[in-house]
C-alpha positions as CSV (number, residue, x, y, z in Angstrom):
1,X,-79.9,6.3,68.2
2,X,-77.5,6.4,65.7
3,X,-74.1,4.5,66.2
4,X,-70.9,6.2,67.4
5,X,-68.4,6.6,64.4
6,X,-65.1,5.3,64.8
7,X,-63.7,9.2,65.3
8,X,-66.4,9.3,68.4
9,X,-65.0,6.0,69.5
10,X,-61.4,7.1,69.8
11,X,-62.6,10.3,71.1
12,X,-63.8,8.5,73.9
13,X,-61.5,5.9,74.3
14,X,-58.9,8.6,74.6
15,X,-61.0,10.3,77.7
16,X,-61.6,7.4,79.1
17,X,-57.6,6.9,79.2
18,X,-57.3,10.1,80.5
19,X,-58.8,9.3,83.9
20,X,-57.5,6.2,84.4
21,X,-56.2,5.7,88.0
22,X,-52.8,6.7,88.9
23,X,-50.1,4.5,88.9
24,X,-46.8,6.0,90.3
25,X,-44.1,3.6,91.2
26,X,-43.5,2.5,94.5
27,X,-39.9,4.3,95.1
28,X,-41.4,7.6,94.4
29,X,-44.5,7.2,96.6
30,X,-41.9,6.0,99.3
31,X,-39.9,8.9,99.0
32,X,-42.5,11.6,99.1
33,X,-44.1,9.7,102.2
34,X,-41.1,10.1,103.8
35,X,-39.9,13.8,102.7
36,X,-43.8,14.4,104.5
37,X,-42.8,12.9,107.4
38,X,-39.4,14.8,107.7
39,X,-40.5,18.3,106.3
40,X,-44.0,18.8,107.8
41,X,-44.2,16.8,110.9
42,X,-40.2,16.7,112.3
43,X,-39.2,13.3,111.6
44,X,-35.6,12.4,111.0
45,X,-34.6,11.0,107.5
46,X,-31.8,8.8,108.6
47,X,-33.7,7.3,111.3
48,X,-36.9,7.1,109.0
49,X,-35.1,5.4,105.8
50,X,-33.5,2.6,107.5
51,X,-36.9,1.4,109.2
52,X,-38.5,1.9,105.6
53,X,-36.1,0.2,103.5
54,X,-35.9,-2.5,105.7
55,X,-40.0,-3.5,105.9
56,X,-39.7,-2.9,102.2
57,X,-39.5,-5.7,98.9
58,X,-37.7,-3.4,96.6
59,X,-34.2,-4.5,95.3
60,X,-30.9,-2.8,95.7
61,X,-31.2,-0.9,92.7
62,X,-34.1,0.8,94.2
63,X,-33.4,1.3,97.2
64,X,-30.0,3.4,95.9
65,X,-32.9,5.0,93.8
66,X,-34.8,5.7,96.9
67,X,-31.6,6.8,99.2
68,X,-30.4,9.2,96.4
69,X,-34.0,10.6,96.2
70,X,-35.0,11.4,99.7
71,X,-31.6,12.9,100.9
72,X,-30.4,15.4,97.8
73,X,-33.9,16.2,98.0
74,X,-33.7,17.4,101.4
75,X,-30.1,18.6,100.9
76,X,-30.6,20.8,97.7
77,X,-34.3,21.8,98.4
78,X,-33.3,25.7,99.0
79,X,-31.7,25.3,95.7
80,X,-34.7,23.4,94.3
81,X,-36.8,26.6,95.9
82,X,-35.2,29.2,94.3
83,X,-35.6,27.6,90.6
84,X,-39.1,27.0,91.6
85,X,-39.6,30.4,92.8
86,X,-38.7,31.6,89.2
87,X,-41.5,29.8,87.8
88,X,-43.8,29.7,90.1
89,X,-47.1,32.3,89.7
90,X,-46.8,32.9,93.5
91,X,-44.8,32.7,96.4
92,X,-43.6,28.9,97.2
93,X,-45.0,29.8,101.1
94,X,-48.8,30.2,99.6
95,X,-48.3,26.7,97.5
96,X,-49.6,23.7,99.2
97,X,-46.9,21.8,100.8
98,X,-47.4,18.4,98.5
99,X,-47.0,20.1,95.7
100,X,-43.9,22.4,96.9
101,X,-42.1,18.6,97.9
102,X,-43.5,17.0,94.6
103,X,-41.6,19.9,93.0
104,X,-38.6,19.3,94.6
105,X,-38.4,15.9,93.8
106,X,-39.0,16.6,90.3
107,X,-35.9,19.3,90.0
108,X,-34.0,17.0,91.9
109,X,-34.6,14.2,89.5
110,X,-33.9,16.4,86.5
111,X,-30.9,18.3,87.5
112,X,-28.7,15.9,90.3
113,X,-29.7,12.3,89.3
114,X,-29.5,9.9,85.6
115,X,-33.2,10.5,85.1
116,X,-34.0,10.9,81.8
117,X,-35.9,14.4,81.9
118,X,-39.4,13.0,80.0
119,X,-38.8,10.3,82.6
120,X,-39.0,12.7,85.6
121,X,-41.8,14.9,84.6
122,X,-43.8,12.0,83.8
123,X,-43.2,10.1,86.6
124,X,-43.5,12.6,89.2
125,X,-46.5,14.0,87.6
126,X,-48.3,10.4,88.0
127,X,-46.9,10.5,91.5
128,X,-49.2,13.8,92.0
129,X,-52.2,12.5,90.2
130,X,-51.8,9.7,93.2
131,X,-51.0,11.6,96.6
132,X,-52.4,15.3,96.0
133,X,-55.1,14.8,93.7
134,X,-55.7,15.2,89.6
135,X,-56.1,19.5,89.5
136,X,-53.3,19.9,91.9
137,X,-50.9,17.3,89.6
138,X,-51.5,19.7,86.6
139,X,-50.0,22.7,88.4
140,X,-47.2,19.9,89.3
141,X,-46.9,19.4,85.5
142,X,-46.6,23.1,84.4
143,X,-44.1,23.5,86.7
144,X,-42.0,21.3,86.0
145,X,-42.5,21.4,82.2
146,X,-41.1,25.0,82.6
147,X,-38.2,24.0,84.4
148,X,-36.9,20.8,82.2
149,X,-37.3,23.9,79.3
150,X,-33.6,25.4,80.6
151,X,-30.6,23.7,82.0
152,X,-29.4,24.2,85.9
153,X,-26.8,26.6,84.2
154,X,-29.1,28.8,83.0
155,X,-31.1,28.9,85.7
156,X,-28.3,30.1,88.2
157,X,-27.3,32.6,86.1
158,X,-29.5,35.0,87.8
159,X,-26.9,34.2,90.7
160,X,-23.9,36.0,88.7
161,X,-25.0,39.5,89.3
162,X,-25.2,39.0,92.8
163,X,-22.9,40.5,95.0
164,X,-22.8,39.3,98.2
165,X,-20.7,36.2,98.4
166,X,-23.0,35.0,101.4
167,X,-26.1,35.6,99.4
168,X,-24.9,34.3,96.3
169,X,-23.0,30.7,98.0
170,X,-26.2,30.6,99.9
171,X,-28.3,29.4,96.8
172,X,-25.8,27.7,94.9
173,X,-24.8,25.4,97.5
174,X,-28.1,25.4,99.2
175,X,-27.4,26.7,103.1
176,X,-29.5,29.2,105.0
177,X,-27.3,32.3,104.8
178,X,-26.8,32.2,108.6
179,X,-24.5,29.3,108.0
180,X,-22.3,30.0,105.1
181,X,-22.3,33.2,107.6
182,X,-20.9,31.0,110.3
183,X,-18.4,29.6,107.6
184,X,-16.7,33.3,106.6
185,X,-16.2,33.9,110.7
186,X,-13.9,31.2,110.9
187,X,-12.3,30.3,107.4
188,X,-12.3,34.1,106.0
189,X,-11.6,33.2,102.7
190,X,-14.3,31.9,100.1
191,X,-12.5,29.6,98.6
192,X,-12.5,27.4,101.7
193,X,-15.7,28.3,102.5
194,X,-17.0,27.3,99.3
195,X,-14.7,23.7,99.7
196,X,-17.2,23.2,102.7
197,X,-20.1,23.9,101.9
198,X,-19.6,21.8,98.4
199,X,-18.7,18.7,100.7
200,X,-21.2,18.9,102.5
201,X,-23.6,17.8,99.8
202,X,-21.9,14.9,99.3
203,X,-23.0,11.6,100.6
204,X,-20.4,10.2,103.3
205,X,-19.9,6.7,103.4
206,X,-20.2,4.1,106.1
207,X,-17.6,3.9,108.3
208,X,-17.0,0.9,110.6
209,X,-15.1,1.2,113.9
210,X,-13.2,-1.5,115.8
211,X,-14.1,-1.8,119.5
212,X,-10.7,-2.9,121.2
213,X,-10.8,-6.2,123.2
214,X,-13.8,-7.2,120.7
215,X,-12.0,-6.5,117.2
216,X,-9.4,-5.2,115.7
217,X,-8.7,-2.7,112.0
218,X,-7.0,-5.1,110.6
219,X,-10.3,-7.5,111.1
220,X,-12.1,-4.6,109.4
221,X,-9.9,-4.4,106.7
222,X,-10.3,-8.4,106.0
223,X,-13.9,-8.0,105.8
224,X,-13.3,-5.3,103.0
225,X,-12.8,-2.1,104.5
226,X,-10.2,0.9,103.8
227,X,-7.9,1.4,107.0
228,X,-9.1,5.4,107.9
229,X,-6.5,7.6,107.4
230,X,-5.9,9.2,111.2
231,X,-7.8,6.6,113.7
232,X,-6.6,3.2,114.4
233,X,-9.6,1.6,115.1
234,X,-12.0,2.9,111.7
235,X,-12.5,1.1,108.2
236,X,-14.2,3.0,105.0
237,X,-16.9,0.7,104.1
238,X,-19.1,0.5,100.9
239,X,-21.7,-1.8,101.8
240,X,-24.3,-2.0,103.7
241,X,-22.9,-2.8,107.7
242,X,-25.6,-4.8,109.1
243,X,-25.1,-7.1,106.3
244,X,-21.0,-8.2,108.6
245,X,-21.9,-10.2,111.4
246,X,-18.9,-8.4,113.4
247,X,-21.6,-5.5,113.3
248,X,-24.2,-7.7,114.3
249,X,-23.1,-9.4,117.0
250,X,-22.0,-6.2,118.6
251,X,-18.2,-6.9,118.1
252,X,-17.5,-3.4,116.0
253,X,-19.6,-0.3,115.1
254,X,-20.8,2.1,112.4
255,X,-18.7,5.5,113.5
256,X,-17.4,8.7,111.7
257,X,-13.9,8.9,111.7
258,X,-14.2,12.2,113.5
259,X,-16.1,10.7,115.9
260,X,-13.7,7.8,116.7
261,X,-10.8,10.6,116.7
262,X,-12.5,12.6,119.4
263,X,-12.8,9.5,121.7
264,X,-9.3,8.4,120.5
265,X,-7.7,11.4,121.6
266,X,-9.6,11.7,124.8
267,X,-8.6,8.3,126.3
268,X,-4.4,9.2,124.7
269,X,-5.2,12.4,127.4
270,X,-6.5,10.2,130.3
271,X,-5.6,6.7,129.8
272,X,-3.6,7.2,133.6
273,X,-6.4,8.3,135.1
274,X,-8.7,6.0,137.2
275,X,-12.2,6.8,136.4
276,X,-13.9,8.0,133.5
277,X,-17.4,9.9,132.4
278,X,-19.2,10.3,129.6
279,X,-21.7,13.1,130.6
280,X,-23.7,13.6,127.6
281,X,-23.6,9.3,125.8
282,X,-26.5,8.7,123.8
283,X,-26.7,7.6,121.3
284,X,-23.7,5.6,122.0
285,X,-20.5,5.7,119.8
286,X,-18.0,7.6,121.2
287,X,-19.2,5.7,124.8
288,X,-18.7,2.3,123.5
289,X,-15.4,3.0,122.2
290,X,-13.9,4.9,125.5
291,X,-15.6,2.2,127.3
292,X,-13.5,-0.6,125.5
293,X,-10.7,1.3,125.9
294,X,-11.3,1.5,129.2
295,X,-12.2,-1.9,129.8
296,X,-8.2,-2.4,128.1
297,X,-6.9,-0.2,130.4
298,X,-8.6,-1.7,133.4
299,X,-10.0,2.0,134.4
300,X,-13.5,2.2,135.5
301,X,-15.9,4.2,133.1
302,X,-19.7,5.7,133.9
303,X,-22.0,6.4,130.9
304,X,-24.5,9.4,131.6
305,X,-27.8,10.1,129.1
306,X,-30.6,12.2,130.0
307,X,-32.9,10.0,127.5
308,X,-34.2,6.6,129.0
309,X,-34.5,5.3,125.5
310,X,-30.7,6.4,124.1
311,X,-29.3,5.3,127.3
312,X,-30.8,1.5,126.5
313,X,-28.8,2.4,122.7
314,X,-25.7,2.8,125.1
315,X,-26.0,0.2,127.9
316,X,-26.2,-2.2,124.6
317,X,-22.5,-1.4,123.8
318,X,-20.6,-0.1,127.0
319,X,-20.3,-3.9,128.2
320,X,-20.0,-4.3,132.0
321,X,-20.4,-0.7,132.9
322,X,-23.0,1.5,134.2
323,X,-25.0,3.9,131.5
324,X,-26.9,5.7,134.3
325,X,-30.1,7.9,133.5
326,X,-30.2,11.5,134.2
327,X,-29.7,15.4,133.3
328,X,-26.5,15.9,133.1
329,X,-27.2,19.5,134.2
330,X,-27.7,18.0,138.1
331,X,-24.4,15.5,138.5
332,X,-22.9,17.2,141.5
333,X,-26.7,15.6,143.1
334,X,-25.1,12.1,143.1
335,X,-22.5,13.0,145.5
336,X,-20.1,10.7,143.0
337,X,-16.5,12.6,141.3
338,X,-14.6,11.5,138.5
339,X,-11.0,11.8,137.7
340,X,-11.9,12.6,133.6
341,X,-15.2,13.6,132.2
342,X,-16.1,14.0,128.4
343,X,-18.9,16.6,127.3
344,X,-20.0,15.9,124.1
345,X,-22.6,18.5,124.1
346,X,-26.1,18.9,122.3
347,X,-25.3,21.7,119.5
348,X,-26.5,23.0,116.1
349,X,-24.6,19.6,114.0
350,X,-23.3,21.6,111.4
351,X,-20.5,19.4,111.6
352,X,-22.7,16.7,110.2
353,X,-24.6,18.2,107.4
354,X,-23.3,15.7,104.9
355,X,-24.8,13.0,107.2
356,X,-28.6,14.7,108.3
357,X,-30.0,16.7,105.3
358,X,-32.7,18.2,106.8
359,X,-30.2,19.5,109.2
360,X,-29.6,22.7,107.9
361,X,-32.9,23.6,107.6
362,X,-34.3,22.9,110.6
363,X,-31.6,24.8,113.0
364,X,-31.7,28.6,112.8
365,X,-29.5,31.0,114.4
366,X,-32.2,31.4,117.3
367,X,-31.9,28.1,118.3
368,X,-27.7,29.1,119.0
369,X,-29.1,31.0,122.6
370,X,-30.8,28.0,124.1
371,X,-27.9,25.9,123.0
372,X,-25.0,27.7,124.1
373,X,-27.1,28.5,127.6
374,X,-27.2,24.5,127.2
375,X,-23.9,23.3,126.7
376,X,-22.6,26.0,129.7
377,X,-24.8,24.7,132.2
378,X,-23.5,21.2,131.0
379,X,-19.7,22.3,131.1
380,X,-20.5,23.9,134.7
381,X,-21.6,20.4,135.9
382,X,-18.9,18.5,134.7
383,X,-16.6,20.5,136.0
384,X,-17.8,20.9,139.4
385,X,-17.8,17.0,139.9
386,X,-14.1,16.8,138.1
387,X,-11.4,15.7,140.9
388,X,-8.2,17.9,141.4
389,X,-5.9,17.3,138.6
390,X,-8.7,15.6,136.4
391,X,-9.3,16.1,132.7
392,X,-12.1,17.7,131.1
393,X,-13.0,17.2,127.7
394,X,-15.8,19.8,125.6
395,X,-17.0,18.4,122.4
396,X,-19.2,19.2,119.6
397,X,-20.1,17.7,116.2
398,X,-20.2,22.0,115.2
399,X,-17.8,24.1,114.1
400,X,-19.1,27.2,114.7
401,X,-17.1,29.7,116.9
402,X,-19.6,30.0,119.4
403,X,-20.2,26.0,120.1
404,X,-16.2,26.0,119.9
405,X,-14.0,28.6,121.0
406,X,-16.4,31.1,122.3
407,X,-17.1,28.8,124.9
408,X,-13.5,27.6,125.5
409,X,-12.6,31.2,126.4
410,X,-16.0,31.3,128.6
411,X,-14.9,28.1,130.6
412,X,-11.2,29.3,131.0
413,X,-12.9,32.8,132.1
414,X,-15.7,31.8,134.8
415,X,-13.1,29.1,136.0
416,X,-9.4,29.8,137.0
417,X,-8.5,26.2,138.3
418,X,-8.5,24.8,134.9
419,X,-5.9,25.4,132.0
420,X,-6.2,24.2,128.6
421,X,-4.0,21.3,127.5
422,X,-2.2,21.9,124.2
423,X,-4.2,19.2,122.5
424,X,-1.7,18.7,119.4
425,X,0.5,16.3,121.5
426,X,-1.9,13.8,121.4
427,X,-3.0,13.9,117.6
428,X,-2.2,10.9,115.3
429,X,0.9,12.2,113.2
430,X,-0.1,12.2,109.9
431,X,-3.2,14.5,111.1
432,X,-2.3,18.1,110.1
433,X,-3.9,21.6,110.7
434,X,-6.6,20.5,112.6
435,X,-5.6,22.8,115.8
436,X,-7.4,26.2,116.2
437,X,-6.5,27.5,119.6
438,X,-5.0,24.4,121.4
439,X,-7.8,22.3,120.5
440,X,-9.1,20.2,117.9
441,X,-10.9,21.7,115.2
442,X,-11.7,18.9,112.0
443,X,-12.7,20.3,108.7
444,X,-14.7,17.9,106.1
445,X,-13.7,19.3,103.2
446,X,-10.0,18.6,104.7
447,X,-9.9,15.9,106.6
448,X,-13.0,13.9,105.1
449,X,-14.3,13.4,108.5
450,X,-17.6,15.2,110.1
451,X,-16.2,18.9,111.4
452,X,-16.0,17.6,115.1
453,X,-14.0,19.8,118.2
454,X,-12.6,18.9,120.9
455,X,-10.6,21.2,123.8
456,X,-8.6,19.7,126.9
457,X,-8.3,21.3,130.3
458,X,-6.7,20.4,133.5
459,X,-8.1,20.7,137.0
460,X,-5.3,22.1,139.5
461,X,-4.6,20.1,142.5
């Protein structure tokens, strides 16, 4: 046999490189383990993260890396999808699933992040070759190779001959239609719409909250937080919150500032009042600061969750007091009354999109019936265990009109004993046009706090 000249050599060296094995880095195989987890089998990504990072060696640059990754992914992918769908050969529902989230990342990396674009093809290509196979990574290539061709500019231009304003802030903000829908019913101008939907694809920061009788703000503050604008007890914090042994030892917590406001203004409303229940608790936050307010205000609080597993979340911060398990559907059972009851009911969280990525894409407006039917049956029960002249309080992490004042006129309708309490009395001053009807209504993209709501009635003697 004749021996292989040094062009046959290369040759083969040069195939032989071809198939070497895979080597994506650890980040990206994190990430698209994750966005698995979250888009095809219904896990949650800031439960999921956390548990991750934590059991994880990478360093802090990485883990940003990582954080960045997984939720703009998640939060952008309908706009990733409709770049995708331009170069794609076929629908994005007949692609195989890896490849669709492989995709994603790859746009995300080359439009929203300081990835060099060579850098994000290749990368995410080897990523491919690793978790979906070597024929499926070349399709994964193509793609992607078309889409670094243009910038994002050029590929929303399509989006300028669009008409429909719901259509058309759909894509480029990346909301199912049915909520920048939602949006127009209340704000009816697109402007403010479009301020809303913008914020919520920004990242919100930790925020810490001080649990009176525990700690104070101004201990926050000393351990490096920004005093929150409109609650007393909240600190804007930029690190990460279990590294403060206040947080640790179960002195403070981590809690929007909306959040802290609704609890806030519901103990200002009932702080004369003897006993105190928070029907719906888990996972906790608003109950463990009503139930240190409380504890300051020597009144006697109950904490109510449905979920054995959340009410062990709550019973680890409400102190002394009972965190009882059951439906809150079935309290008038108990054969107990309470002179003020806050319903922070289950709902659709768009107040929270900035916070839970996936979020938006995994409510639909079908989901709104069983809710609503939800949070009235909830209301119903609070109320009929709510003692003459007791407060009521109706929450929701959702601005939508039928979570907020739909059902305010639906509870002043099937019951005449109660009347609303003009709820602006009891706002922090500085706190302006956050009242829609007599109750609370909190906008993120003006008050840089999740969209929370909050109405006040009174039971008559």
């Amino acid at each position: 046999m004749a021996p292989e000249s040094p062009q046959v050599k290369t040759l083969v060296k040069a195939r032989r490189d071809s198939f070497k094995s895979p080597k994506p880095d650890a980040p990206r195989v994190l990430v698209f383990d994750l966005l698995t987890e979250v888009n095809r089998k219904g896990g949650y990504s800031n439960l999921l993260l956390p548990q991750a990072l934590s059991a994880s060696n990478f360093e802090v640059r990485d883990k940003g890396f990582v954080t960045e990754l997984l939720y703009g992914t998640l939060r952008m992918q309908g706009r990733h999808d409709y770049i995708l769908a331009q170069v794609s050969d076929r629908p994005l529902s007949e692609v195989d699933s890896g490849i669709v989230d492989i995709c994603r990342m790859g746009v995300h990396q080359l439009f929203e992040m300081r990835v060099a674009t060579h850098a994000a093809v290749s990368a995410t290509v080897e990523l491919a070759r690793k978790v979906i196979g070597e024929s499926k990574a070349s399709f994964v290539n193509a793609i992607l190779r078309k889409v670094s061709a243009k910038t994002l500019s050029e590929w929303l231009e399509p989006l300028d001959t669009v008409s429909d304003p719901i259509t058309r802030l759909s894509v480029q903000y990346s909301h199912p239609e049915w909520i920048v829908s939602a949006y127009f019913d209340l704000l009816k101008d697109v402007e403010r719409v479009e301020e809303e939907l913008a914020v919520n694809n920004v990242p919100a920061s930790p925020t810490l909250v001080a649990w009176p009788g525990d700690s104070t703000q101004a201990q926050l503050v000393e351990l490096g937080g920004i005093a929150t604008q409109y609650s007393p007890y909240g600190a804007r914090f930029e690190g990460a919150p279990g590294s403060l042994e206040i947080i640790r030892h179960r002195k403070a917590g981590v809690q929007d500032e909306g959040s802290q406001l609704v609890a806030h203004i519901f103990a200002e409303a009932t702080h004369d009042l003897a006993s105190i229940l928070d029907l719906c608790a888990g996972p906790g936050g608003k109950a463990a600061l009503l139930a240190h307010l409380a504890n300051v205000n020597g009144q006697d609080f109950t904490a109510n969750e449905i979920s054995e597993p959340r009410a062990k979340l709550v019973k680890n911060v409400i102190g002394k007091f009972t965190c009882q398990v059951g439906d809150g559907r079935d309290m008038a059972q108990l054969g107990r009354t309470y002179d003020a009851i806050l319903a922070d009911v289950p709902c659709t969280g768009l107040g929270a999109l900035r916070r839970r990525p996936e979020v938006r894409w995994r409510r639909t407006v079908q989901d709104l019936r069983g809710l609503l039917e939800l949070q009235r049956e909830l209301s119903d029960s609070a109320i009929s265990v709510l003692n003459p002249g007791g407060v009521f309080g109706y929450a929701t992490c959702s601005p939508h009109f039928s979570e907020t004042s739909g059902e305010v006129l639906r509870i002043l309708k099937d019951h005449p004993e109660l009347e609303q309490i003009e709820i602006s009395q009891f706002l922090p001053v500085n706190l302006q046009g956050a009242v829609r009807d007599k109750s609370l209504s909190l906008w993120t993209s003006q008050h840089g706090t999740d969209s929370m709501f909050l109405s006040l009635f009174r039971k008559s003697s």
